[in-house]
C-alpha positions as CSV (number, residue, x, y, z in Angstrom):
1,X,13.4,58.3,53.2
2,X,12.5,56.6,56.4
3,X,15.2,54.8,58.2
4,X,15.2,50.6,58.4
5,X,14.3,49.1,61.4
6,X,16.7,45.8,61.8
7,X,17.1,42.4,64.2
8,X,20.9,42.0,64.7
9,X,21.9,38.3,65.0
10,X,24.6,36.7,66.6
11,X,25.1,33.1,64.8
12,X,26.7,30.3,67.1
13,X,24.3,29.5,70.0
14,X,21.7,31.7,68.9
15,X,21.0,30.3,65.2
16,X,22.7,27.5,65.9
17,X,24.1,24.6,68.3
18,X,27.6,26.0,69.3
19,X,31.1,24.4,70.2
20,X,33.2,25.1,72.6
21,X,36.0,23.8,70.1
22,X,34.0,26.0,67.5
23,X,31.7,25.6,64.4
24,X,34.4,24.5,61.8
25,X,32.8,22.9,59.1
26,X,29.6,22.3,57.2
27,X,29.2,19.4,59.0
28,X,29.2,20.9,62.3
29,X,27.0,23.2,61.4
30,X,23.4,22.6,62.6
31,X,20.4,24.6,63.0
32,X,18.0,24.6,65.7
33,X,14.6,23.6,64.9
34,X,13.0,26.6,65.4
35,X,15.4,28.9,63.7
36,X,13.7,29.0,60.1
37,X,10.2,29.7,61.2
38,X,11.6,32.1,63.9
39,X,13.5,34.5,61.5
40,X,10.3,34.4,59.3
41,X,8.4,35.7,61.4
42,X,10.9,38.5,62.7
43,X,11.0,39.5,59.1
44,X,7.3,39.5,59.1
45,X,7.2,42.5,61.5
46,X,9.1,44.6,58.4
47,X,12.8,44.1,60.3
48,X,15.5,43.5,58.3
49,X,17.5,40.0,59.4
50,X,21.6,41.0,59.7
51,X,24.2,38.5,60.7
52,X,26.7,39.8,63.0
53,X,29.6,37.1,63.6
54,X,33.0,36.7,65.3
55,X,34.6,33.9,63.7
56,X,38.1,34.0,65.4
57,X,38.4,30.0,63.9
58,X,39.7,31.9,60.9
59,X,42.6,33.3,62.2
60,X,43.1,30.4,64.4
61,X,43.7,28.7,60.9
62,X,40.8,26.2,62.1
63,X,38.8,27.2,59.4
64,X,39.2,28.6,56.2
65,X,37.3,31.2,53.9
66,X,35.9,28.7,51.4
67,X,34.2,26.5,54.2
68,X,32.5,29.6,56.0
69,X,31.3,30.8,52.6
70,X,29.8,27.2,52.6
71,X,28.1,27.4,55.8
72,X,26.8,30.9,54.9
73,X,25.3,29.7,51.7
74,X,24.2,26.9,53.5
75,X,22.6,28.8,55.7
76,X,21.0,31.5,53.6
77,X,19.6,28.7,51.0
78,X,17.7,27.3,54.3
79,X,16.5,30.6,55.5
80,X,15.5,31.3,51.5
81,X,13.6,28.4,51.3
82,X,11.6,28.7,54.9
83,X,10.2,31.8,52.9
84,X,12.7,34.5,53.9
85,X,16.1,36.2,53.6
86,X,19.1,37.2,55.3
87,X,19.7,41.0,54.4
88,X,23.2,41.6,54.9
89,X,26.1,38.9,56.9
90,X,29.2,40.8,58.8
91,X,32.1,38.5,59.7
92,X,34.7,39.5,62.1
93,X,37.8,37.0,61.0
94,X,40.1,38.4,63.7
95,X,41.6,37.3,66.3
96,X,40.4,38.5,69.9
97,X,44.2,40.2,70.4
98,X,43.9,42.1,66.8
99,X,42.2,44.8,68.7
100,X,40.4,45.2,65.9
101,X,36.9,47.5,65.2
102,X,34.6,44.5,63.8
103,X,34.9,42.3,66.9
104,X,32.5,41.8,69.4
105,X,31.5,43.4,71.8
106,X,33.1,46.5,69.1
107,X,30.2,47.6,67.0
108,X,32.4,48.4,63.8
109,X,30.1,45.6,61.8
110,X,26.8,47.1,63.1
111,X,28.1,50.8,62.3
112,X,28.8,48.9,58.8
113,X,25.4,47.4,58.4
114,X,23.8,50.7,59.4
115,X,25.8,52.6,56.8
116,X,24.7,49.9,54.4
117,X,20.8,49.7,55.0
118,X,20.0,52.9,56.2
119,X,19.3,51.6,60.0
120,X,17.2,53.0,63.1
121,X,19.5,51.4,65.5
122,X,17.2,52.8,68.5
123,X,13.8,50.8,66.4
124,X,16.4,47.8,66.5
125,X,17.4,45.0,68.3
126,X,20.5,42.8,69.4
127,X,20.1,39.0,69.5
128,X,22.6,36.7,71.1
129,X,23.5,34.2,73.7
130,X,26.5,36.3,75.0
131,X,27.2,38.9,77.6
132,X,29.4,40.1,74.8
133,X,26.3,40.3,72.4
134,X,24.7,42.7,74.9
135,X,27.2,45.0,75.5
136,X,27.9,45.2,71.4
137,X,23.9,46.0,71.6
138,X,23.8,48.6,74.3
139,X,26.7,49.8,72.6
140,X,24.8,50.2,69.1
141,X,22.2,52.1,70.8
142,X,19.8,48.7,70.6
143,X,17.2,46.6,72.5
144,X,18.8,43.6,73.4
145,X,17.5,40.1,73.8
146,X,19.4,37.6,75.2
147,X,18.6,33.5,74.5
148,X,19.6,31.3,76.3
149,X,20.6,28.5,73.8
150,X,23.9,29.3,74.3
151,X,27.1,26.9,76.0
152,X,27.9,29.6,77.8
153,X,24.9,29.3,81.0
154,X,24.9,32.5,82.6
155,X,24.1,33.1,86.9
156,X,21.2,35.6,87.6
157,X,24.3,37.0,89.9
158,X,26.3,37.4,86.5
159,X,23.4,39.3,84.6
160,X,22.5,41.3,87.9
161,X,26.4,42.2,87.8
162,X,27.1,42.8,84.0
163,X,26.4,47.1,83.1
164,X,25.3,45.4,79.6
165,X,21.8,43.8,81.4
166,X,19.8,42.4,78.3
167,X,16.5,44.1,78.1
168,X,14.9,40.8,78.0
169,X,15.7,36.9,78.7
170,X,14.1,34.8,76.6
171,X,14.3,30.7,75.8
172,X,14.9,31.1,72.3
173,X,15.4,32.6,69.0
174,X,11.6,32.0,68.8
175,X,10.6,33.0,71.9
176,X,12.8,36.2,71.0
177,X,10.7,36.3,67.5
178,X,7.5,36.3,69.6
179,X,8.6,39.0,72.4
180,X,9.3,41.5,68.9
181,X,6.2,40.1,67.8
182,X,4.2,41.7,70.5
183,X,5.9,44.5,71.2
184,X,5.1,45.7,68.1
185,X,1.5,45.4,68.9
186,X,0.9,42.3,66.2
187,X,-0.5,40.2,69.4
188,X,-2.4,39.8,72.0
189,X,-0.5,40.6,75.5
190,X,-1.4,36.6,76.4
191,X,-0.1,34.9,73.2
């Protein structure tokens, strides 16, 4: 059986608006407008759509398990309805100290999804608005894209610098959905 080819997604400031105080309720919780019609048409291209998440908040005891399960099925009842699905949501709930496997930039969660799904991880890509999302790509064995819609604004210096280099810089989730888009030969080089 032919292996899966997959978009992993970082959530906060790549799906989503970010905080620097975090995302810690259903109410804080707001898409960007362009997410919904973005993911559809990654999933258009035959990739599956994973969520790959640290959500120290937990352990911080900022948020609980019952209100991320809200935003999740908040989430995947939006994405549902634009006409598409989320295949598979990995949640790191540590703290950064646990030293544990499942946090980014760790690749524990994308070892996980690929053991799940059956995953090409080198016909895959990495999506996030992190240094720490690339390097938990290159580590994977992925193409990374970095958007910046992130808090975080990152110096040309700092990417130059960093050993985890995103393949690409893009504006945007859908930006990002239109570079995959075309590199899979579905466009033409000037849309």
């Amino acid at each position: 059986m032919k292996k899966r080819k997959a978009v992993f997604l970082d959530r906060d400031g790549t799906l989503n608006y970010d905080r620097w105080d975090y995302v810690k309720s259903l109410s804080e919780f707001r898409l960007f407008d362009f997410t919904l019609s973005a993911l559809k048409l990654i999933h258009e291209q035959d990739y599956l759509l994973i969520l790959i998440t640290n959500q120290s908040a937990l352990a911080r005891d900022m948020i609980d398990t019952a209100e991320l399960q809200k935003i999740h099925a908040f989430l995947e009842s939006e994405i549902k309805a634009a006409g598409t699905e989320l295949d598979g949501i990995y949640i790191c709930p540590h703290h950064p100290e646990d030293n544990c496997d499942c946090r980014k930039p760790k690749i524990g969660n994308v070892l996980a999804a690929v053991r799940d799904h059956d995953i090409d991880l080198e016909q895959s890509f990495f999506i996030g608005d992190s240094l720490k999302d690339m390097e938990t790509g290159k580590r994977a064995g992925c193409r990374t894209v970095f958007v910046s819609t992130g808090i975080r604004h990152y110096s040309n210096s700092e990417f130059n610098e960093s050993q985890q280099k995103p393949d690409y810089i893009v504006r945007d989730l859908m930006a990002a959905a239109k570079l995959i888009q075309k590199l899979e030969g579905r466009t033409s080089p000037d849309d």
